[in-house]
N, CA, C and O atoms as CSV, one atom per row, in Angstrom:
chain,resi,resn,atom,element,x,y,z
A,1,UNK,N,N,28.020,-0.407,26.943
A,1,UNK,CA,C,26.960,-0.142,26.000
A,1,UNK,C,C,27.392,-0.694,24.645
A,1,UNK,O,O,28.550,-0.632,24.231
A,2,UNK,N,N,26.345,-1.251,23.973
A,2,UNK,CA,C,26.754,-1.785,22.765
A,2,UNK,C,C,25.978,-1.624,21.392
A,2,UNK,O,O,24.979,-2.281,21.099
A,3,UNK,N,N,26.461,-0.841,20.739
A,3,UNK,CA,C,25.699,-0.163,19.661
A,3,UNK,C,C,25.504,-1.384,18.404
A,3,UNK,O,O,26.447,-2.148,18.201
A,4,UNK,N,N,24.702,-1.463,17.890
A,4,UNK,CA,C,24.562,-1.804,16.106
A,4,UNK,C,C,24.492,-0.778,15.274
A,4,UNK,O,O,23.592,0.040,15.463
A,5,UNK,N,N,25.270,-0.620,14.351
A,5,UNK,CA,C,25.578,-0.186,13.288
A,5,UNK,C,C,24.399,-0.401,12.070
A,5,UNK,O,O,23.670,-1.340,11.747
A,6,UNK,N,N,24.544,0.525,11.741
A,6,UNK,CA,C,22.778,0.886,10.485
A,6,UNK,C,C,23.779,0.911,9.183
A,6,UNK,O,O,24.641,1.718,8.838
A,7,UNK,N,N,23.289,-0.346,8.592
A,7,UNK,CA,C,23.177,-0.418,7.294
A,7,UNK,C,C,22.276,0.701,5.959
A,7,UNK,O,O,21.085,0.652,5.651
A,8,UNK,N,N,23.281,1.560,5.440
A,8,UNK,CA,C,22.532,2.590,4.713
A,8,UNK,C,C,22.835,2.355,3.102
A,8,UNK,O,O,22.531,3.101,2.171
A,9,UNK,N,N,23.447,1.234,3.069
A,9,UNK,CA,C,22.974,0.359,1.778
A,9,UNK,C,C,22.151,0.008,1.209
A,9,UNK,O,O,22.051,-0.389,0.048
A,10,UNK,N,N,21.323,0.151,2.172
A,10,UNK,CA,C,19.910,-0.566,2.155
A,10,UNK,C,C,18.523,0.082,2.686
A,10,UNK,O,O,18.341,-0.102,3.889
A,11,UNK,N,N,17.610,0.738,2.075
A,11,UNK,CA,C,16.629,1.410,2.232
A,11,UNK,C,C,14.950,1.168,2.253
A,11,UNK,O,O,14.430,1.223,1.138
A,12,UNK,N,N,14.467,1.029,2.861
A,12,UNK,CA,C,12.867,0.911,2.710
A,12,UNK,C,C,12.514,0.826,1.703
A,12,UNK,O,O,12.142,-0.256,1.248
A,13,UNK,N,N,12.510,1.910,1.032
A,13,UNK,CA,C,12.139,2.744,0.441
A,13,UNK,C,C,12.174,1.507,-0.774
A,13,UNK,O,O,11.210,0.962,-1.312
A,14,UNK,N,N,13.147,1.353,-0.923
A,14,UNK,CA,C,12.989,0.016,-2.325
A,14,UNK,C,C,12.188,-1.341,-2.543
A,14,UNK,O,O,12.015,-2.084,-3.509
A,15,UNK,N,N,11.727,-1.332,-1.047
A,15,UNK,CA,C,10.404,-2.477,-0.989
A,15,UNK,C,C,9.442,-2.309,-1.640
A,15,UNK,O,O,9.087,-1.132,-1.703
A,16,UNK,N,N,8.580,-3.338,-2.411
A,16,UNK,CA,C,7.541,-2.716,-2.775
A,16,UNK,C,C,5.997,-3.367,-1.571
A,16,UNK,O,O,5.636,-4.521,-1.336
A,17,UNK,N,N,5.416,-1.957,-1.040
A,17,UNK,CA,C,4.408,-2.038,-0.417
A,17,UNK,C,C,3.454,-0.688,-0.572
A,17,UNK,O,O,3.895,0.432,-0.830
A,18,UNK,N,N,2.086,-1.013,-0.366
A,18,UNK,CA,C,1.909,0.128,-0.747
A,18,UNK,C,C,1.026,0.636,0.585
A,18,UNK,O,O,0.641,-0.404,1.119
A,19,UNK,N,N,0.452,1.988,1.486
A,19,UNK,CA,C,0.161,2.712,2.276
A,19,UNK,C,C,-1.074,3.234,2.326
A,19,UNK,O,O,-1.262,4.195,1.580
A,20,UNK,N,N,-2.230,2.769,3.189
A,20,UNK,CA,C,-3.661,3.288,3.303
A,20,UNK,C,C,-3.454,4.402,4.237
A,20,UNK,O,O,-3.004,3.998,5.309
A,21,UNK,N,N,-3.665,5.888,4.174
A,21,UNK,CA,C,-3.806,6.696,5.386
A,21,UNK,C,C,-5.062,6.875,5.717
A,21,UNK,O,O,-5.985,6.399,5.056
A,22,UNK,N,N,-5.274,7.799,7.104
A,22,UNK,CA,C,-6.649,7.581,7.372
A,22,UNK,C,C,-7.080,8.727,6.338
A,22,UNK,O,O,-8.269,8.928,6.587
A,23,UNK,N,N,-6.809,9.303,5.631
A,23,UNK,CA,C,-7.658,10.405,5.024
A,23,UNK,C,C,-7.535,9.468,3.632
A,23,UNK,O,O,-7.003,9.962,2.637
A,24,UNK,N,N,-8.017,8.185,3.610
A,24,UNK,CA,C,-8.728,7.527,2.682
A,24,UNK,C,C,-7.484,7.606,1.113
A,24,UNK,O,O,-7.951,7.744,-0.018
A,25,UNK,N,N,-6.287,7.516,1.302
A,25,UNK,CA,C,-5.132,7.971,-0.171
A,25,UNK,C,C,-4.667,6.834,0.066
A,25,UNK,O,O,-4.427,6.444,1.209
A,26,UNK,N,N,-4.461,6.088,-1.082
A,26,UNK,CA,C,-3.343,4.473,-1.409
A,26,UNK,C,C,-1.716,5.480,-1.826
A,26,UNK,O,O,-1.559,6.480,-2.527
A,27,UNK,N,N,-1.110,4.961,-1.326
A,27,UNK,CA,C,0.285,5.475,-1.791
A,27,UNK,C,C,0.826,4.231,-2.127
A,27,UNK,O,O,0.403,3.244,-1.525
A,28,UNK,N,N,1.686,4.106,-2.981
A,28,UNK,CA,C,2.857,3.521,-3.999
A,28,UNK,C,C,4.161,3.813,-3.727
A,28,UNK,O,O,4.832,4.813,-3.981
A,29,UNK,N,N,4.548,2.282,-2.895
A,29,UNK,CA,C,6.262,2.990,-3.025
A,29,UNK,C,C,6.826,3.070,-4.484
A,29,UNK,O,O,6.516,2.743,-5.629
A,30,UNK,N,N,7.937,3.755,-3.717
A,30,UNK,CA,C,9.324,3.769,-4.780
A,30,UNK,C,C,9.763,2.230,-5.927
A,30,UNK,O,O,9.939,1.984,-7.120
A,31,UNK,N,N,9.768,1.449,-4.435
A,31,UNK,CA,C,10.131,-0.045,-5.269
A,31,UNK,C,C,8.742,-0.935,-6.110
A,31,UNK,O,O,8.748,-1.853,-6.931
A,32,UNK,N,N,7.809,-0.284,-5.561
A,32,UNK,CA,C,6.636,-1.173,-6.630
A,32,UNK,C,C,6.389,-0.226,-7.389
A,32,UNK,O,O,5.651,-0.650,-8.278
A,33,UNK,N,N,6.738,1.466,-7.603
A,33,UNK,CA,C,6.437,2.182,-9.036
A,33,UNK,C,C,7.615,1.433,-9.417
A,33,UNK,O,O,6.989,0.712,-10.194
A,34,UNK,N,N,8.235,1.208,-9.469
A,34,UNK,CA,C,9.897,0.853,-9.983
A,34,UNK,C,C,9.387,-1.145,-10.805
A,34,UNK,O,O,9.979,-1.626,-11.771
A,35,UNK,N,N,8.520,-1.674,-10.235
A,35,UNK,CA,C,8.069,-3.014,-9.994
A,35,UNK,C,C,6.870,-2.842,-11.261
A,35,UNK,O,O,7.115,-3.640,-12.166
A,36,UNK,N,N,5.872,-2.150,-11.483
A,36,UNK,CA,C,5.215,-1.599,-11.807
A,36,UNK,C,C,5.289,-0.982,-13.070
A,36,UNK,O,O,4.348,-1.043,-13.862
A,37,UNK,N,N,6.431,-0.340,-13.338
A,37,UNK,CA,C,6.971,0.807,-14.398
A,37,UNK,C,C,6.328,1.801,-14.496
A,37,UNK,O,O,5.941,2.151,-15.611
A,38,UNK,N,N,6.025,2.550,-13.348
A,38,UNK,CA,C,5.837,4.201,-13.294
A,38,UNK,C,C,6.778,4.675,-14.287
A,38,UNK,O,O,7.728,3.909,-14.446
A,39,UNK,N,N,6.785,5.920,-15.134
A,39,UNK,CA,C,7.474,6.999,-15.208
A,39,UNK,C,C,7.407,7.940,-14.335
A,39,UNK,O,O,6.362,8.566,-14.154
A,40,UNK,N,N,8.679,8.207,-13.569
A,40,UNK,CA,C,8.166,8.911,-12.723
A,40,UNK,C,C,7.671,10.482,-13.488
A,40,UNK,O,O,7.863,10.828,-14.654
A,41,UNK,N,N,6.982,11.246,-12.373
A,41,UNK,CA,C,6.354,12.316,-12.535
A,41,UNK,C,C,5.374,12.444,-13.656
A,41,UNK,O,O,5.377,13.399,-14.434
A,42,UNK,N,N,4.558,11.470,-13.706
A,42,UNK,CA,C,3.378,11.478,-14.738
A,42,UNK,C,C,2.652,10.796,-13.644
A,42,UNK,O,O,3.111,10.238,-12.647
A,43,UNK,N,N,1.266,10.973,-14.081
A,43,UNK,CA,C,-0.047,10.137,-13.201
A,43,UNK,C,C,-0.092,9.244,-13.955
A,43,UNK,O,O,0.360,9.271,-15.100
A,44,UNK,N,N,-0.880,7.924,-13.196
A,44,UNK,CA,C,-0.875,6.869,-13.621
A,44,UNK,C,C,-2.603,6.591,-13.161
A,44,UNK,O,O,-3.349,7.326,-12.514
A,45,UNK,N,N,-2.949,4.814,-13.972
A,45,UNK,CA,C,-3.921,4.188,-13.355
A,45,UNK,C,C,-3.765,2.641,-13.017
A,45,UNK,O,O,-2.998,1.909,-13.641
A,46,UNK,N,N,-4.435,2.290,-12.142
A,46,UNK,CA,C,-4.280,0.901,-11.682
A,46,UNK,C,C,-5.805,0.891,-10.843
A,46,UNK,O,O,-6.355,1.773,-10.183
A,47,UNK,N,N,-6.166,-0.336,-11.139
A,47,UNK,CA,C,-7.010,-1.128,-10.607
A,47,UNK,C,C,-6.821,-1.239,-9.174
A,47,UNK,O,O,-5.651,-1.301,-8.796
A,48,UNK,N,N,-7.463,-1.265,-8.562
A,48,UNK,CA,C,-8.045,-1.550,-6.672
A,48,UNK,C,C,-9.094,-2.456,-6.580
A,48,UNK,O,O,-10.235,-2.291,-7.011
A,49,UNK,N,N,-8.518,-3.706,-5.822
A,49,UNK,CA,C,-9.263,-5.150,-5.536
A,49,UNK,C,C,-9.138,-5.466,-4.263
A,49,UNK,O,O,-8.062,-5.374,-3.672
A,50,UNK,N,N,-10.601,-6.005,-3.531
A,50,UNK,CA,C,-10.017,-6.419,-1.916
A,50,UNK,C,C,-10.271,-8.088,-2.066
A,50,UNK,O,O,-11.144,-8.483,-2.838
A,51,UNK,N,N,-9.349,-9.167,-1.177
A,51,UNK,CA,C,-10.076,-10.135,-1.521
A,51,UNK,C,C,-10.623,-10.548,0.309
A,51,UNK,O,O,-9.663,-10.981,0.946
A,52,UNK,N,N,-11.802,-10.476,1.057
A,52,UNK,CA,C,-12.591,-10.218,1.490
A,52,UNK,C,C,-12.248,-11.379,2.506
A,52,UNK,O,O,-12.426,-11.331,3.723
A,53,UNK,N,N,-11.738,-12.405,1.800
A,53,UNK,CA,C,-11.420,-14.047,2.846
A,53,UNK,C,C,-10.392,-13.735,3.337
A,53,UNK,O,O,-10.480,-13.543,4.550
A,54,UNK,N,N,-9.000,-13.537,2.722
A,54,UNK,CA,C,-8.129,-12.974,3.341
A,54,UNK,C,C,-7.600,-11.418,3.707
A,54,UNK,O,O,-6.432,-11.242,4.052
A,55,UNK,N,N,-8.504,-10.366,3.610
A,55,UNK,CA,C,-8.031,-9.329,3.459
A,55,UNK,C,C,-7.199,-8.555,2.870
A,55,UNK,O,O,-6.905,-7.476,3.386
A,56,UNK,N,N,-6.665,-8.952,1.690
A,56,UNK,CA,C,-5.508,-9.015,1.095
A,56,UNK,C,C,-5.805,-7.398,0.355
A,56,UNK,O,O,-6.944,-7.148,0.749
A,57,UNK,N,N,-5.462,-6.510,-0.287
A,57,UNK,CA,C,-5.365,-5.170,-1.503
A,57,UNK,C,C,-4.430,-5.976,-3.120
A,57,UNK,O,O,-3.386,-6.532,-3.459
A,58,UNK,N,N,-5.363,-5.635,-3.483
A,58,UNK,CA,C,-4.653,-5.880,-4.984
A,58,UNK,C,C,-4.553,-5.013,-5.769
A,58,UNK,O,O,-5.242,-4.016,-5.554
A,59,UNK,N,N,-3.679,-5.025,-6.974
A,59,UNK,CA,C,-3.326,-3.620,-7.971
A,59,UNK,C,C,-3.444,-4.688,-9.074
A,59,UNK,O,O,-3.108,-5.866,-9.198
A,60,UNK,N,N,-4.208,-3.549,-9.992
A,60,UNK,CA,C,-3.779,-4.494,-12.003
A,60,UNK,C,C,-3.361,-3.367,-12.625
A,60,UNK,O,O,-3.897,-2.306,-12.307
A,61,UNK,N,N,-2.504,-3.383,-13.454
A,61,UNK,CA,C,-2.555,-2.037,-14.512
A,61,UNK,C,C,-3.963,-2.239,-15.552
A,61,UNK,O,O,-4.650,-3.220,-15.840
A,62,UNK,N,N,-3.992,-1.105,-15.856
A,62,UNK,CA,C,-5.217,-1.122,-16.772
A,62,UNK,C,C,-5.002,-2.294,-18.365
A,62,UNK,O,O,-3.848,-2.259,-18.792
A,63,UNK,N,N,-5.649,-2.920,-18.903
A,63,UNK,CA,C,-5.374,-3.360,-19.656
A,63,UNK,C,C,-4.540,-4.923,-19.270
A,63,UNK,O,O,-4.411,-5.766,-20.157
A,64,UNK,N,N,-4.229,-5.067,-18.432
A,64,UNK,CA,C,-3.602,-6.599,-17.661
A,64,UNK,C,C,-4.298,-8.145,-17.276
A,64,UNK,O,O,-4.034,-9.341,-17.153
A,65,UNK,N,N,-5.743,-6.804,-17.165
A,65,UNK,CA,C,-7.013,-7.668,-16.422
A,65,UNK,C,C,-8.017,-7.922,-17.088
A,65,UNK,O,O,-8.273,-7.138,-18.003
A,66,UNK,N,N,-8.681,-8.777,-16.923
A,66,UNK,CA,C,-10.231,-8.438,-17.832
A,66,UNK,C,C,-10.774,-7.995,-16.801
A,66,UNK,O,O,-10.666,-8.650,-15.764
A,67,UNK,N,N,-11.759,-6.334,-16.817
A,67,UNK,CA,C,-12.490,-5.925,-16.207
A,67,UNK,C,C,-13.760,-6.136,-16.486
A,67,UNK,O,O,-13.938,-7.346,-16.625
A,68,UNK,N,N,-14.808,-5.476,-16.645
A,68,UNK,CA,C,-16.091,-4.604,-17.605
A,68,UNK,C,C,-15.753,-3.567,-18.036
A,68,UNK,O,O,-14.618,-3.211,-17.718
A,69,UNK,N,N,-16.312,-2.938,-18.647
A,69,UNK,CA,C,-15.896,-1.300,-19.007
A,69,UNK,C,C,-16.285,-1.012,-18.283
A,69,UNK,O,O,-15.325,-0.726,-17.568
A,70,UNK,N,N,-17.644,-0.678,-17.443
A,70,UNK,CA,C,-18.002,0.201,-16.642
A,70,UNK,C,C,-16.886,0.380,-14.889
A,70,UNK,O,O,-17.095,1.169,-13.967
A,71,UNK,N,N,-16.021,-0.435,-14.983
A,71,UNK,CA,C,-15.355,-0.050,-14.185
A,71,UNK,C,C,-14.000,0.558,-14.107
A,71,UNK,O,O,-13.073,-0.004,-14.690
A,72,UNK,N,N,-13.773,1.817,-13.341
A,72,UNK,CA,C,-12.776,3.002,-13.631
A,72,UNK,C,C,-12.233,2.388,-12.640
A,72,UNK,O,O,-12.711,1.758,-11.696
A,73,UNK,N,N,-10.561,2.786,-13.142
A,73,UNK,CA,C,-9.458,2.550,-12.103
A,73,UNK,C,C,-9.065,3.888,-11.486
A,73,UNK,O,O,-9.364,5.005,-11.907
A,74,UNK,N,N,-8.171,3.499,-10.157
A,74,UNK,CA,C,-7.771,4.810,-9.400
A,74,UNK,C,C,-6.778,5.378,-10.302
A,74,UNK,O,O,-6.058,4.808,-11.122
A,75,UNK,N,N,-6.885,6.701,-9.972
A,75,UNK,CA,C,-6.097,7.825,-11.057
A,75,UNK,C,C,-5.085,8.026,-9.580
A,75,UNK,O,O,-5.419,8.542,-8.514
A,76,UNK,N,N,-3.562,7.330,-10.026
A,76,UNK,CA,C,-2.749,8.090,-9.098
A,76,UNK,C,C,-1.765,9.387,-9.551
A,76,UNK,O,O,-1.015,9.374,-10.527
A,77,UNK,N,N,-1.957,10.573,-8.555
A,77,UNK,CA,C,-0.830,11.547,-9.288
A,77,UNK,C,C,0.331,12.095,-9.496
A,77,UNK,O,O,1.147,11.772,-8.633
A,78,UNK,N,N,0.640,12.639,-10.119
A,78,UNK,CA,C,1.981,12.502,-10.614
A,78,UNK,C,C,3.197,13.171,-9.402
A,78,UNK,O,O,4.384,12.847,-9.460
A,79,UNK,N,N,2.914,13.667,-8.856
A,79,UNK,CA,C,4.064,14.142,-7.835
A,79,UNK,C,C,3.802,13.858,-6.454
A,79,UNK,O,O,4.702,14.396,-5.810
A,80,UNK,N,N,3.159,13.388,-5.844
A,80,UNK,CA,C,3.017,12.094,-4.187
A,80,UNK,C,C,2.881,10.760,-5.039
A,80,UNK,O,O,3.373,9.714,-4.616
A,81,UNK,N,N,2.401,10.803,-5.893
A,81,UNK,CA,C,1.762,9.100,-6.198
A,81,UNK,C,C,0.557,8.665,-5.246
A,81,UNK,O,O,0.720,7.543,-4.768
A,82,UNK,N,N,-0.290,9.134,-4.975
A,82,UNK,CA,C,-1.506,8.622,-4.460
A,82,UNK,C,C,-2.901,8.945,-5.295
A,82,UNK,O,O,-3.160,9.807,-6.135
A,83,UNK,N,N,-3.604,7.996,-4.766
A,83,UNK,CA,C,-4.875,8.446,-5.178
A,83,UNK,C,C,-6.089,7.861,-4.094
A,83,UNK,O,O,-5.888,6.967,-3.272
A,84,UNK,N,N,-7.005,8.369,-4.237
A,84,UNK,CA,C,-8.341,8.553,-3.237
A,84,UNK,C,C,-8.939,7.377,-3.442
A,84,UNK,O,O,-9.635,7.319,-4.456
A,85,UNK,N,N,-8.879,6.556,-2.866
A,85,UNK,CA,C,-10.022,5.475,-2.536
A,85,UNK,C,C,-10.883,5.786,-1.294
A,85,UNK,O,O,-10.826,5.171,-0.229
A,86,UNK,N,N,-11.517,6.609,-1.521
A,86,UNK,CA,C,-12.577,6.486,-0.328
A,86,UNK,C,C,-13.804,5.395,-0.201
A,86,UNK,O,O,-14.270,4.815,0.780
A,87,UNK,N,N,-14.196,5.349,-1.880
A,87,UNK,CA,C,-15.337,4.656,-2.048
A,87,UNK,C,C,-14.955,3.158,-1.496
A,87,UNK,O,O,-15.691,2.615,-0.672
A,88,UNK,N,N,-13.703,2.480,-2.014
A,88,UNK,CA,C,-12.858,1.532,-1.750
A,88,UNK,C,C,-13.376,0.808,-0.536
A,88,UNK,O,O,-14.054,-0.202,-0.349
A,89,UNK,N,N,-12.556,2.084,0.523
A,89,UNK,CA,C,-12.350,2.031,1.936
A,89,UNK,C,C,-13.922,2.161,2.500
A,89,UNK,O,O,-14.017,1.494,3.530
A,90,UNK,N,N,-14.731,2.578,2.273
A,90,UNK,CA,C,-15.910,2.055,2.953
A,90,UNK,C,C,-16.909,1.024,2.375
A,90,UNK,O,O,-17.642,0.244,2.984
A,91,UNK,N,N,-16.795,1.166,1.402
A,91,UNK,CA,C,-17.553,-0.690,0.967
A,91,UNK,C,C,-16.796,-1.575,1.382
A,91,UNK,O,O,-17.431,-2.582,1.694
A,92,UNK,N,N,-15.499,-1.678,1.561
A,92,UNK,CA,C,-14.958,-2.986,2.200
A,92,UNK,C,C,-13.952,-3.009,3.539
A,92,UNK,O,O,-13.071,-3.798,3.882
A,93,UNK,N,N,-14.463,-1.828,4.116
A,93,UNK,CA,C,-14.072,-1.353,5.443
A,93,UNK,C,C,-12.372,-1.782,5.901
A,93,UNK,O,O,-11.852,-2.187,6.941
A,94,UNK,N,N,-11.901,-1.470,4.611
A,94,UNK,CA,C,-10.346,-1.565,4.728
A,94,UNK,C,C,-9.722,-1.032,5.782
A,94,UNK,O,O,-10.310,0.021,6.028
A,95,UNK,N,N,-8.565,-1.246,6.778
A,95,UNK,CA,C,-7.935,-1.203,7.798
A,95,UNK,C,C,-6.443,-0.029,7.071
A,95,UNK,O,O,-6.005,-0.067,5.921
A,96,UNK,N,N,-6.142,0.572,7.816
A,96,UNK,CA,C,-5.411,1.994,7.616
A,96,UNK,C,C,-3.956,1.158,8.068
A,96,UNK,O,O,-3.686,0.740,9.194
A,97,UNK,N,N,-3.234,1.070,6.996
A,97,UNK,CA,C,-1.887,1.107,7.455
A,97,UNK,C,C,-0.861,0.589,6.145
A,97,UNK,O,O,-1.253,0.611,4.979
A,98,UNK,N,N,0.555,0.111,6.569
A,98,UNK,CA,C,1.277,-0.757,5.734
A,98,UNK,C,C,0.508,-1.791,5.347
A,98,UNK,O,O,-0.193,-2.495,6.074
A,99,UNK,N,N,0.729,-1.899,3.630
A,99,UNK,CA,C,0.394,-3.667,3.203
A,99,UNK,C,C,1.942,-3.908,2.197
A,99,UNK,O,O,2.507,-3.071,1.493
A,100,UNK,N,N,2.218,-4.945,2.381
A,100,UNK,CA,C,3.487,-5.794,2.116
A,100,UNK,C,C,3.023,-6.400,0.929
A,100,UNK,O,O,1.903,-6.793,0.604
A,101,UNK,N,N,4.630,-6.392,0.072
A,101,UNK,CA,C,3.476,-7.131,-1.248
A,101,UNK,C,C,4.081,-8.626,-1.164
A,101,UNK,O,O,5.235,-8.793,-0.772
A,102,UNK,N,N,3.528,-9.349,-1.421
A,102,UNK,CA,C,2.958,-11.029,-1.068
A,102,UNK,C,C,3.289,-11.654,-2.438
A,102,UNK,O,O,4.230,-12.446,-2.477
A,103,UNK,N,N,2.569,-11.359,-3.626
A,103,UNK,CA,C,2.807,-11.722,-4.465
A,103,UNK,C,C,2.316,-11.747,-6.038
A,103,UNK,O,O,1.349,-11.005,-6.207
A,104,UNK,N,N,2.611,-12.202,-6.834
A,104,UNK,CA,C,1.204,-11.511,-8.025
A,104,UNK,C,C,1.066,-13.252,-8.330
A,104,UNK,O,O,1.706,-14.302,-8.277
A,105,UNK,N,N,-0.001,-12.793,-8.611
A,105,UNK,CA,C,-1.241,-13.777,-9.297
A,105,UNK,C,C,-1.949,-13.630,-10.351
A,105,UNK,O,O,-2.611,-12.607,-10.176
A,106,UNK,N,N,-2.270,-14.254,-11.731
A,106,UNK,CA,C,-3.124,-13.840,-12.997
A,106,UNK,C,C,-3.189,-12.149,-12.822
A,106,UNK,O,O,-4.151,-11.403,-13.002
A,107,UNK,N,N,-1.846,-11.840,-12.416
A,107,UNK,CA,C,-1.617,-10.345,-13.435
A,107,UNK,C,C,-2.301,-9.434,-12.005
A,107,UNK,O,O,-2.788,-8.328,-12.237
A,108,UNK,N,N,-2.298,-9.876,-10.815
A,108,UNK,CA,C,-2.794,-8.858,-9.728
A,108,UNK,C,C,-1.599,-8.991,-8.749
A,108,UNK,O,O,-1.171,-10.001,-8.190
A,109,UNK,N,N,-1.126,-7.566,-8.681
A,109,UNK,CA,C,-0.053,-7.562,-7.400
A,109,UNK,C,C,-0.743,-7.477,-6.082
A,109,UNK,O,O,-1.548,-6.633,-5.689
A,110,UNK,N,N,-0.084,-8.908,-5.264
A,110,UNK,CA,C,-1.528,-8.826,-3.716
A,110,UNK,C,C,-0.278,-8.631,-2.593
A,110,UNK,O,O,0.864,-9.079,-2.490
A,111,UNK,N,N,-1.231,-7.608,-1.721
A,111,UNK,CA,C,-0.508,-7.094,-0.673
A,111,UNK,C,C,-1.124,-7.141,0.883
A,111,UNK,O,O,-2.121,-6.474,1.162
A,112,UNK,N,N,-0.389,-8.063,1.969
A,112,UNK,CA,C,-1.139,-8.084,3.051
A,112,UNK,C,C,-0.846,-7.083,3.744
A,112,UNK,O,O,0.237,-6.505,3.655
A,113,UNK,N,N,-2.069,-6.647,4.766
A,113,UNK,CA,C,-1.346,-5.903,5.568
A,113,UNK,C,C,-0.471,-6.089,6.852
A,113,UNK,O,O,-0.553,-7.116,7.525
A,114,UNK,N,N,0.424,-4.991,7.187
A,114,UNK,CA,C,1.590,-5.347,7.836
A,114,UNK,C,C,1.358,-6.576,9.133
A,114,UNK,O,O,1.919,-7.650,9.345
A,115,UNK,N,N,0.334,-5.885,9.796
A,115,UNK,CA,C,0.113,-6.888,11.078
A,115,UNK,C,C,-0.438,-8.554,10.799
A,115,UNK,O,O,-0.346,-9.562,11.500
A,116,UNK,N,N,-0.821,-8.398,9.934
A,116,UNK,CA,C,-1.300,-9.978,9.217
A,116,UNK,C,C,0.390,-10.713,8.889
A,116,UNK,O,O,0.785,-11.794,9.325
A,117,UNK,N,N,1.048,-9.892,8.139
A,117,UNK,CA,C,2.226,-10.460,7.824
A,117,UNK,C,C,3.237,-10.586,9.197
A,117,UNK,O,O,3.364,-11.718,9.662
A,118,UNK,N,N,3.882,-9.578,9.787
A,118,UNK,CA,C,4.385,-9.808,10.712
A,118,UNK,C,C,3.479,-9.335,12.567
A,118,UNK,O,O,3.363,-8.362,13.312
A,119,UNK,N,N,3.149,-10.480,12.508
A,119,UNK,CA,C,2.115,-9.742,14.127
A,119,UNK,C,C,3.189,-9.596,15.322
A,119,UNK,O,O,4.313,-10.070,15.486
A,120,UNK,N,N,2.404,-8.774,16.054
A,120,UNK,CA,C,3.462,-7.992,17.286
A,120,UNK,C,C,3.339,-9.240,18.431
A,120,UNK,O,O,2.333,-9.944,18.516
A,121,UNK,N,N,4.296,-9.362,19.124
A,121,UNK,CA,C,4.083,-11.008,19.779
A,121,UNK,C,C,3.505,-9.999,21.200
A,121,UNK,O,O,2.710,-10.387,22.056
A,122,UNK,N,N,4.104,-8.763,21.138
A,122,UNK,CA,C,3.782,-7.990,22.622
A,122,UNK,C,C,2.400,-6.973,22.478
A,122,UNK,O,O,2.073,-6.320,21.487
A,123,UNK,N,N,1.777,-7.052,23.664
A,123,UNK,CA,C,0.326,-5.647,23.185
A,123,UNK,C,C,1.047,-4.625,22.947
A,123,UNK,O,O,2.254,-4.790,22.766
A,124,UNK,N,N,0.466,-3.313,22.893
A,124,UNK,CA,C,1.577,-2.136,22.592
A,124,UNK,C,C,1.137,-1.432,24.090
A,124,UNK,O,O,0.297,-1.756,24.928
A,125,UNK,N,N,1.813,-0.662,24.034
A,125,UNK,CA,C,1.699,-0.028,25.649
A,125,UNK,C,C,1.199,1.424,25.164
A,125,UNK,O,O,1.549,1.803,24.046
A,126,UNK,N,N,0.564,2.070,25.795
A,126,UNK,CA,C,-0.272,3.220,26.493
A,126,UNK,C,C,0.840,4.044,25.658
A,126,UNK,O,O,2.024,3.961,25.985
A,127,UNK,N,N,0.296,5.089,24.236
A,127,UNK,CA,C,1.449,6.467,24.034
A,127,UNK,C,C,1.218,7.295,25.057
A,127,UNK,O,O,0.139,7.777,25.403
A,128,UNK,N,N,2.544,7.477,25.644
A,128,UNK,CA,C,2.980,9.130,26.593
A,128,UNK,C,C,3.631,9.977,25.772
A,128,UNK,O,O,4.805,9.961,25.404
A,129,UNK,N,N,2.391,11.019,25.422
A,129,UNK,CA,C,3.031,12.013,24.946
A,129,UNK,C,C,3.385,13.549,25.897
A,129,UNK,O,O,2.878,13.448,27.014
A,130,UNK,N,N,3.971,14.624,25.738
A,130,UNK,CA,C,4.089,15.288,26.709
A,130,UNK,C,C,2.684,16.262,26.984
A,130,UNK,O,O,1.731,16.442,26.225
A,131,UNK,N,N,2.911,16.769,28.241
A,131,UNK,CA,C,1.452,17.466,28.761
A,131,UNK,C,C,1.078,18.557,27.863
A,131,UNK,O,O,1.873,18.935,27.003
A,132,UNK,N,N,-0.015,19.062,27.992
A,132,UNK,CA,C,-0.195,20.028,27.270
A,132,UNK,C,C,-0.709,21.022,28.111
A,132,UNK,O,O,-1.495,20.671,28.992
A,133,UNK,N,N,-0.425,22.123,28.002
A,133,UNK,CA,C,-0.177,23.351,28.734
A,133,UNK,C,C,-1.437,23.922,29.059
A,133,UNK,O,O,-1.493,24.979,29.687
């Protein structure tokens, strides 16, 4: 048997990508508040952009971008770091999972999502979970 050894030098957690769950919340890692300049434990705001050809999620800080006024950015809060895009997620029928950040452009951090960036070469197989009683 032949084991590999886990590198704990090195953590996820310092990537910057950010997380759609299905109950409609954007989460912010560690490494893009860090990318970003969160303080931590204060709420923040940032802009939410889809670009529709490639599917891509984008972030602006407020003030980075030219908006309109009439448009409000997501309020993320101060102790998870998320905030509610629901409205988001059904006008542009965004897909629930990891997005990887790709790159910034005129002041927008763009993030694909995971399966776009790295696709699974295998289908996934049938979850077995145990019976239920």
């Amino acid at each position: 048997m032949s084991f590999v050894a886990h590198n704990f030098s090195y953590s996820e957690s310092f990537d910057s990508y950010i997380s759609l769950d299905k109950f409609n919340r954007l989460y912010l890692s560690y490494g893009l508040r860090n990318k970003l300049g969160i303080v931590p434990g204060t709420p923040f705001k940032c802009h939410v952009g889809y670009d529709p050809k490639t599917g891509n999620i984008g972030l602006a800080r407020p003030g980075e971008i030219s908006v309109d006024d009439s448009v409000q950015p997501a309020i993320f809060d101060s102790k998870r770091y998320y905030a509610a895009v629901t409205s988001f997620v059904r006008k542009h029928n965004v897909p629930v999972g990891k997005y990887l950040y790709i790159e910034r452009s005129n002041n927008w951090y763009a993030f694909r999502h995971k399966e776009q960036e790295e696709p699974s070469s295998a289908p996934s197989s049938p979850r077995r979970g145990r019976k239920k009683s």
